[in-house]
C-alpha positions in Angstrom: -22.4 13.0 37.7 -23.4 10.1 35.5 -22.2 6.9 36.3 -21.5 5.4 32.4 -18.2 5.4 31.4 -16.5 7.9 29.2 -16.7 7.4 25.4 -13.6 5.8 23.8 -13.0 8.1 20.9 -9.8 6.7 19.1 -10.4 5.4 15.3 -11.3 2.1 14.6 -8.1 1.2 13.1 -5.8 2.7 15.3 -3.5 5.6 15.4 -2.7 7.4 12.2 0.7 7.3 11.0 1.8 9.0 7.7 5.0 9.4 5.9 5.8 10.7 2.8 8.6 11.6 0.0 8.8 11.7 -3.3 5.9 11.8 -4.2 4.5 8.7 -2.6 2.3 9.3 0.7 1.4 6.1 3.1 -0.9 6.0 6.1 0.0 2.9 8.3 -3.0 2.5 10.8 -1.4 0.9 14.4 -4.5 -1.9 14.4 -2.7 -4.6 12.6 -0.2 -2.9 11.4 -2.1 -2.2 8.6 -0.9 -0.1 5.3 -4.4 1.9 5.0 -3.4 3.8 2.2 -0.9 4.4 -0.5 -1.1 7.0 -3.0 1.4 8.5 -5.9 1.3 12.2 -7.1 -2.1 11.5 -5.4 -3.0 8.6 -7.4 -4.5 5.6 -5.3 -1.8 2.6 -6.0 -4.2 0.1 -3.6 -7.7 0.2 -2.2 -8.0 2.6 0.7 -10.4 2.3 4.0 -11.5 4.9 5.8 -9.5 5.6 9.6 -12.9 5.2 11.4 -13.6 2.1 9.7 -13.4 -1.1 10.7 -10.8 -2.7 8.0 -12.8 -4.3 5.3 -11.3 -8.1 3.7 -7.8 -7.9 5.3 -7.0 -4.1 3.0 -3.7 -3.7 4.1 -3.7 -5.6 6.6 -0.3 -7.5 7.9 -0.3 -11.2 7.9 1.5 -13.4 10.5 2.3 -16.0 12.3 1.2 -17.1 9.3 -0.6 -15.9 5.9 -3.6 -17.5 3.9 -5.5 -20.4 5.7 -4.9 -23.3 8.2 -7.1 -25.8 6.6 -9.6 -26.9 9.3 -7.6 -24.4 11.7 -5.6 -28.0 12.9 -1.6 -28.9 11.9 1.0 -30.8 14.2 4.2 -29.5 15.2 6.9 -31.0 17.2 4.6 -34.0 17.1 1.7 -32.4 18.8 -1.6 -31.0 17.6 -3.2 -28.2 17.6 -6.2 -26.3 17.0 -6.8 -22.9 15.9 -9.8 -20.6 16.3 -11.5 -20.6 12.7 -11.0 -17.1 11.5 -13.3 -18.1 8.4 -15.8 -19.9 9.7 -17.7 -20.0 5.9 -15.0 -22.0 5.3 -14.0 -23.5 8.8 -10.3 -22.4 8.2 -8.2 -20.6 10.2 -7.0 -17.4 8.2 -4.6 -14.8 8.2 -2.5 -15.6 11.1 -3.2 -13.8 14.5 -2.3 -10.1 14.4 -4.8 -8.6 12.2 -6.4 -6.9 15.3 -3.4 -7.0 17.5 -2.9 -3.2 18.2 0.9 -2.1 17.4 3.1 0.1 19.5 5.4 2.5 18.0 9.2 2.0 17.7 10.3 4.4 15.4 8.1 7.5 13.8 10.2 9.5 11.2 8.8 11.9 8.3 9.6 9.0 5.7 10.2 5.5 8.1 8.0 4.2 10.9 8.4 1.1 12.5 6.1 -0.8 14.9 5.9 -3.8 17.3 3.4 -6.2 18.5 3.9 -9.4 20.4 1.7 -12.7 19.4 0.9 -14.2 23.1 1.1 -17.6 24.0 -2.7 -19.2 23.0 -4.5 -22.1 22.4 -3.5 -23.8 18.7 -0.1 -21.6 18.9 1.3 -21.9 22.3 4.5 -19.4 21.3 5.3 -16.1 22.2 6.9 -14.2 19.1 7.4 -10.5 18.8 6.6 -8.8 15.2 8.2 -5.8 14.4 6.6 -4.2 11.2 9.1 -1.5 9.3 7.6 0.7 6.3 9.7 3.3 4.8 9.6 5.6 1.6 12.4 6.4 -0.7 12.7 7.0 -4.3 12.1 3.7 -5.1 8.8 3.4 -3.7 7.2 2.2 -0.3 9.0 -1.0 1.6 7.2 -2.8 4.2 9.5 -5.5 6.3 8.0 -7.8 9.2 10.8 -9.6 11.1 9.7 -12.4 13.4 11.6 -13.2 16.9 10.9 -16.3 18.9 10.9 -15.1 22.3 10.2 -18.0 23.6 12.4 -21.0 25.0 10.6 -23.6 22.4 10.9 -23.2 18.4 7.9 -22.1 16.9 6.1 -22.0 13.5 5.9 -19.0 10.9 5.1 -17.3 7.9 4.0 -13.8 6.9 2.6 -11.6 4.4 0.7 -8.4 3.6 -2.7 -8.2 1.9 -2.7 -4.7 -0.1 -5.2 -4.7 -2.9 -3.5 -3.2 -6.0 -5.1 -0.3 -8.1 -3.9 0.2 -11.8 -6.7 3.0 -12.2 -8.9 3.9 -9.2 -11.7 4.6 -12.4 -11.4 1.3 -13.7 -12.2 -2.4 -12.7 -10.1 -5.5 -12.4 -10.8 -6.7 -15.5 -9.5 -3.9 -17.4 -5.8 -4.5 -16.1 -3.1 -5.8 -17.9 -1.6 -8.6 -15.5 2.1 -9.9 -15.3 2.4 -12.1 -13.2 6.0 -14.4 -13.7 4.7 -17.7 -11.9 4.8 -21.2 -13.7 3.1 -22.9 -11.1 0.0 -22.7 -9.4 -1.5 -23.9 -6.5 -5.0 -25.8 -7.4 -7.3 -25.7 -4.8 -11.1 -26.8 -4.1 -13.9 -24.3 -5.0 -16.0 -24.6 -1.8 -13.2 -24.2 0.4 -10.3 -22.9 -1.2 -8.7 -26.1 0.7 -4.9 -26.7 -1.3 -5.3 -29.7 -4.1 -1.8 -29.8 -5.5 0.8 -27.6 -7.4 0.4 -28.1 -11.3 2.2 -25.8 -14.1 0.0 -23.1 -15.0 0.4 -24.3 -19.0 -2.7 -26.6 -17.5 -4.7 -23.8 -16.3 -3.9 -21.2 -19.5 -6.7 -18.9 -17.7 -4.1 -18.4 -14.8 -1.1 -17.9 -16.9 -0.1 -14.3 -16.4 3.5 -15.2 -17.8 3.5 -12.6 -20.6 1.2 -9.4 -20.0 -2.3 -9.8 -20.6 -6.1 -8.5 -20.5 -7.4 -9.8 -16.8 -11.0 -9.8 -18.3 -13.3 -11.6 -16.8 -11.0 -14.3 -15.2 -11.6 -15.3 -11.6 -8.3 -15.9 -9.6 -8.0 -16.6 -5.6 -5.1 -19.0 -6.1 -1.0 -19.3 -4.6 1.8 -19.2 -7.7 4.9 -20.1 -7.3 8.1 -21.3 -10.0 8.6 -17.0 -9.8 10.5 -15.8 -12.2 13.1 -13.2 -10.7 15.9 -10.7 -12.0 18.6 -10.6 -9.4 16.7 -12.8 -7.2 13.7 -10.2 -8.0 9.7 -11.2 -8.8 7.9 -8.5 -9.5 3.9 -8.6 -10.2 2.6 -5.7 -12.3 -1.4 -4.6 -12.9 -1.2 -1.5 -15.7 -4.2 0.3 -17.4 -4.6 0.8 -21.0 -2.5 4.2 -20.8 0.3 1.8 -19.1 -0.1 3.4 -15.8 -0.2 1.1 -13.1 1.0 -0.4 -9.9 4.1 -2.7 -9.3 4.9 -4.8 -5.7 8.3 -6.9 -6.2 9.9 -9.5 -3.8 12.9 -11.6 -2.9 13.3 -15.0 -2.7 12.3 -15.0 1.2 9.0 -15.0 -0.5 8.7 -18.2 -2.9 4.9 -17.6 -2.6 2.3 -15.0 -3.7 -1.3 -15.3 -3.3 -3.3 -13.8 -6.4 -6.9 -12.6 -5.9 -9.5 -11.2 -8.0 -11.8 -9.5 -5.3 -14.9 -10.7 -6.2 -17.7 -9.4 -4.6 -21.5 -9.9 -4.0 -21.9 -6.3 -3.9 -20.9 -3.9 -6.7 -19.4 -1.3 -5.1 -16.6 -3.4 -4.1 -16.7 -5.9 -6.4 -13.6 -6.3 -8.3 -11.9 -2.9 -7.8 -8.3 -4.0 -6.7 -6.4 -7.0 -6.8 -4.9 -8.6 -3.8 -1.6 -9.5 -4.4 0.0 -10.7 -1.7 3.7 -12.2 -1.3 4.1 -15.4 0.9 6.7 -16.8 2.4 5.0 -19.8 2.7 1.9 -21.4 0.4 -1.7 -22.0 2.0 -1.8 -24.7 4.8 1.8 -24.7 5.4 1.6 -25.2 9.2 0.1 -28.6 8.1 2.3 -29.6 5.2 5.4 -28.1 6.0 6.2 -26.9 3.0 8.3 -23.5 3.1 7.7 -23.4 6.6 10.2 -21.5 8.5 10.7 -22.6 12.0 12.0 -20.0 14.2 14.5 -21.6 17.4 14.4 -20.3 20.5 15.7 -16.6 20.5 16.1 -16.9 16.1 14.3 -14.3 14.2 13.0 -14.3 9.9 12.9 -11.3 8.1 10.7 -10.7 4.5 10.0 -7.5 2.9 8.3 -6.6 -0.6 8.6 -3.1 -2.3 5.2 -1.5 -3.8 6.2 1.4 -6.7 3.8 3.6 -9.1 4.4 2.9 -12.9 
């Protein structure tokens, strides 16, 4: 009998979970909690990944105790400081919060609604224990992911959250052949080597970024936070639609003052530009350092956001 352990045979991202109604379908992979796929009527609405794949650029992914980038991976809280592990070491940032390979157990597993839990540890540079429960459901309106953080510890503790799908308007066509509406009148400048936050400025200053009334993406580069939404019944919705008006739609309340805008550019042409990441935020780039948005979660409290994705 050979002495070399058995082979571990699960996926790379997880355990496959699908649900479906009409007409949408949605694979959630349990590794981060991670939307792998969405399609309408079989139509792609954002960049899939393989289940045997490692997740590529954060597809899907779910993004928490915090979204975007800790600049230098250091902030203070409760006047101490902290460190974080830099996530994006190009950049020496820390990125994406902390349960992007955290793997998920199942709560809840309908035909149409799972839900799923994971529990962020007490660590170095985020010595709290929170518990994030991830909920995804289909209905007629489309798909709704919600991520509800709970402080389970006895000190209050920092957080913000996200997703990271990358939007598809046509899975034939390219970013810049999209239509883009994005309602923002701010957006957040930041520096091109690090993507390090500058300062908010209207986006009348920056017309390439101004996504106010629908227009051709083109050729323009974004990887920038907008905020100043624009909202109907306390509603922002960002649209990418294809010449024949077909497209893809995620919309968000106002627990999300934030979304992060990316064009997906790529050194290598099979992925370059072929979604956009649009991700809402309850809190801008940085926050744990400047505060701003920051939700602080007391001891046994718990914050709830939740965005809707829906084919046009």
């Amino acid at each position: 009998m050979s002495d070399s352990p058995a082979s571990d045979t699960r996926l790379r991202s997880g355990r496959q979970l699908v649900i479906a109604g009409h007409g949408y379908e949605a694979a959630i992979a349990s590794v981060g909690a991670t939307l792998r796929s969405l399609t309408f009527e079989g139509r792609d609405l954002i960049v899939p990944f393989a289940a045997d794949e490692v997740r590529p650029a954060y597809r899907g992914a779910t993004l928490a105790p915090w979204p975007n980038r800790v600049v230098d991976g250091r902030y203070t809280f409760g006047g101490v400081e902290h460190r974080l592990a830099l996530s994006e070491p190009e950049r020496s940032h820390a990125l994406h919060g902390l349960v992007a390979w955290t793997e998920f157990a199942d709560l809840v597993v309908t035909d149409d609604r799972v839900v799923l839990v994971g529990v962020v540890e007490p660590q170095t540079g985020y010595p709290f224990r929170v518990e994030v429960e991830v909920e995804y459901r289909i209905d007629a309106a489309g798909l709704t992911q919600a991520v509800t953080g709970r402080n389970l510890g006895t000190d209050t503790a920092p957080w913000g959250a996200g997703p990271h799908p990358y939007l598809v308007a046509d899975p034939a066509e390219r970013v810049d052949d999209w239509t883009l509406t994005l309602p923002a009148s701010e957006v957040l400048t930041v520096t091109a080597d690090r993507l390090s936050p500058i300062g908010v400025e209207p986006v009348t200053a920056h017309a390439p970024w101004d996504f106010r009334a629908p227009r051709l993406l083109g050729g323009v580069f974004i990887d920038h936070a907008f905020t100043g939404l624009s909202r109907i019944d306390g509603i922002a919705e960002v649209r990418v639609q294809s010449a024949s008006g077909a497209g893809v739609a995620i919309a968000f309340d106002e627990a999300c003052p934030w979304v992060q805008v990316h064009t997906a550019d790529t050194p290598v042409e099979a992925t370059n530009r072929i979604g956009l990441a649009v991700e809402p935020m309850t809190c801008p780039p940085n926050a744990f350092a400047s505060g701003v948005d920051l939700v602080v979660l007391p001891a046994g409290g718990a914050h709830a956001a939740s965005w809707r994705i829906r084919a046009l």
